[in-house]
C-alpha positions in Angstrom: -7.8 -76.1 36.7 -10.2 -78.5 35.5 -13.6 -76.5 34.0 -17.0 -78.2 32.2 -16.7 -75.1 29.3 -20.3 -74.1 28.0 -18.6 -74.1 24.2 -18.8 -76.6 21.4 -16.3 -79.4 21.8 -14.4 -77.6 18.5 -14.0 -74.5 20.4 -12.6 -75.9 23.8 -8.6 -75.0 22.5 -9.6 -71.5 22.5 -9.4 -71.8 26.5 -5.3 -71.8 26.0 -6.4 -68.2 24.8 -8.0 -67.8 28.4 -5.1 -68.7 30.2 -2.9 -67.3 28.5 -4.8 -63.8 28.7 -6.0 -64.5 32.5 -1.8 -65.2 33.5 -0.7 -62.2 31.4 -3.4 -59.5 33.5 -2.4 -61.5 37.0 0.9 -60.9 36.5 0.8 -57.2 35.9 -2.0 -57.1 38.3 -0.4 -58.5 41.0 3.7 -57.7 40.0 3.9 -55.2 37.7 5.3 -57.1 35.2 5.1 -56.4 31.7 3.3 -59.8 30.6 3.4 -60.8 26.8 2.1 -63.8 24.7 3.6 -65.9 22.6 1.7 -67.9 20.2 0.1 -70.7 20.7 1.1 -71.4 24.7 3.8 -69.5 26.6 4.2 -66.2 28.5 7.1 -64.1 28.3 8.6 -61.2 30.2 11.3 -59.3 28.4 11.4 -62.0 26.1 12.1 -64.8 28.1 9.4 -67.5 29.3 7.8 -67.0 32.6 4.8 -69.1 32.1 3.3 -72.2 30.0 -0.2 -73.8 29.3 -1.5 -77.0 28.4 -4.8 -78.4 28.0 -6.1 -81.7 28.1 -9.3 -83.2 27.5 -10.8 -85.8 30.0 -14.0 -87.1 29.2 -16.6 -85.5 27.1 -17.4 -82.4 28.7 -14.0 -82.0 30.9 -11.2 -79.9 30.3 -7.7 -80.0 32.2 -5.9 -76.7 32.0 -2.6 -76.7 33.3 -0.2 -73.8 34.2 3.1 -73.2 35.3 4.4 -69.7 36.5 8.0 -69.4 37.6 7.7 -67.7 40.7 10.4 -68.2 43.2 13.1 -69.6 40.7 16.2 -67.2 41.3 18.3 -69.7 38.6 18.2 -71.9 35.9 20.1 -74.5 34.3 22.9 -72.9 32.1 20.6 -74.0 28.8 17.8 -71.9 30.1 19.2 -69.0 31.3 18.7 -67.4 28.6 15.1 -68.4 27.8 13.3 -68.7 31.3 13.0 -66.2 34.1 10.8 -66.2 36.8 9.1 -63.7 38.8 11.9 -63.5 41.8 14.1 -62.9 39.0 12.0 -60.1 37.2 11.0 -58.2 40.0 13.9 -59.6 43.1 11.4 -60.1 45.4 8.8 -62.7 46.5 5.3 -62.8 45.7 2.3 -64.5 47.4 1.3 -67.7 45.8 -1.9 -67.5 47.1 -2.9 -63.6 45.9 -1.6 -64.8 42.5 -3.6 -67.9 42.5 -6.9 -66.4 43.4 -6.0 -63.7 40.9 -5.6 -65.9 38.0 -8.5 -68.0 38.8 -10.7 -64.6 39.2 -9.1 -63.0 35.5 -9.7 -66.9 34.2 -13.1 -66.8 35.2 -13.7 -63.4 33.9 -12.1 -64.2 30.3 -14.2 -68.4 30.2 -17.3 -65.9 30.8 -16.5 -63.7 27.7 -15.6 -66.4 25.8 -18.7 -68.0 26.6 -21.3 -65.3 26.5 -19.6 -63.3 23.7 -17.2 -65.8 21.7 -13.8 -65.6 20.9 -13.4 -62.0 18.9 -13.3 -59.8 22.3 -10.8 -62.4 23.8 -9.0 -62.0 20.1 -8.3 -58.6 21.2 -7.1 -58.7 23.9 -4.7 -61.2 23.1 -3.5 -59.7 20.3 -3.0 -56.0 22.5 -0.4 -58.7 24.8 0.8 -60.4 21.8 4.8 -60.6 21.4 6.0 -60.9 18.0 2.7 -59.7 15.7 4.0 -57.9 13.1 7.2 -58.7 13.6 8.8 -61.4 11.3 8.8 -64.7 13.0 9.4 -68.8 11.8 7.6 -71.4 12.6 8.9 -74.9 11.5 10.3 -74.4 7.5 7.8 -71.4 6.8 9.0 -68.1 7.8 6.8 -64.3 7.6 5.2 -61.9 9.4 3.3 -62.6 11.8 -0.4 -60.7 11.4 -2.7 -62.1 14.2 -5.4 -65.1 15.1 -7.5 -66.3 13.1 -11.3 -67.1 14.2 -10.3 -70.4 15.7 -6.6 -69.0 17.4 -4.7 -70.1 14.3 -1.8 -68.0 13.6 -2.0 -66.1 10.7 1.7 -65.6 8.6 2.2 -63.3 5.6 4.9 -64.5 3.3 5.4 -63.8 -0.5 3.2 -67.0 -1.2 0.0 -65.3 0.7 -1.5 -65.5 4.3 -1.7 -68.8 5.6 -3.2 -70.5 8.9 -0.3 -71.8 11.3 -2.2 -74.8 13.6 1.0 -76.1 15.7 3.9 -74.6 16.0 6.8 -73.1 17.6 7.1 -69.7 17.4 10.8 -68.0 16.4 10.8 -64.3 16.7 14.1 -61.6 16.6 14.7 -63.3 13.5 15.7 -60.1 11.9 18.7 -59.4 14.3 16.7 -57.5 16.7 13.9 -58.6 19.8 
């Protein structure tokens, strides 16, 4: 999608947050499928990716948002198995691309508007309600804690013995704990 957002250039990441929410309703909306977000970018189901986002800006008031769903993938290479399903694989039937694709541009639409008109503590909620791995132990890079929620600009906020401190980039590890 490629959108003009109404938000201060600083706020523009917070869009991922959009997506991420917007996939995460389509897919239960229009599958079933128990959706869940993983900070900062991917969406799982049972644990395992289904979906990414990227954004890129282009120009001053331009913003690329890209997203990949796995839909019809009914394998994956031996070193993804494990980590990527798709929704064929989730649900063992088809869906149609184009129901999911107006459906994700409607929930998108819907979520850019509250973002807008409201800021980012209602999207914050939501996100957090889909979020996998809040309060759950989790590493990202060399620091390792629990995992307590976003911050005010979608920073990842991690509880060691050290304190609470802002994650900006990252990947997220989870199960770390023997379960999940």
């Amino acid at each position: 999608m490629i959108v003009q957002p109404a938000l201060a250039l600083a706020r523009r990441p917070l869009l991922s947050f959009v997506a991420a929410v917007a996939v995460a309703e389509t897919l239960s909306e229009v599958t079933s499928l128990d959706a869940r977000l993983k900070w900062p970018n991917d969406v799982l189901v049972g644990g395992r990716k289904i979906a990414g986002i990227l954004l890129e800006a282009r120009g001053g008031d331009t913003v690329v948002i890209g997203i990949g769903v796995n839909v019809m993938q009914s394998r994956f290479p031996a070193e993804l198995s494990g980590l990527a399903t798709s929704v064929l694989r989730e649900t063992g039937r088809g869906v149609d691309r184009d129901l999911l694709l107006d459906t994700l541009i409607r929930r998108f639409d819907v979520w850019r508007q509250q973002l807008e008109g409201h800021g980012f503590e209602p999207l914050r909620a939501r996100w957090t309600t889909l979020a996998h791995g809040i309060g759950a132990e989790v590493r990202v890079g060399s620091r390792t804690g629990i995992a307590l929620g976003l911050d005010e600009d979608g920073a990842l906020l991690l509880r060691d013995e050290f304190g609470t401190h802002r994650v900006v980039a990252g990947t997220v590890e989870t199960g770390l704990a023997g379960g999940n």
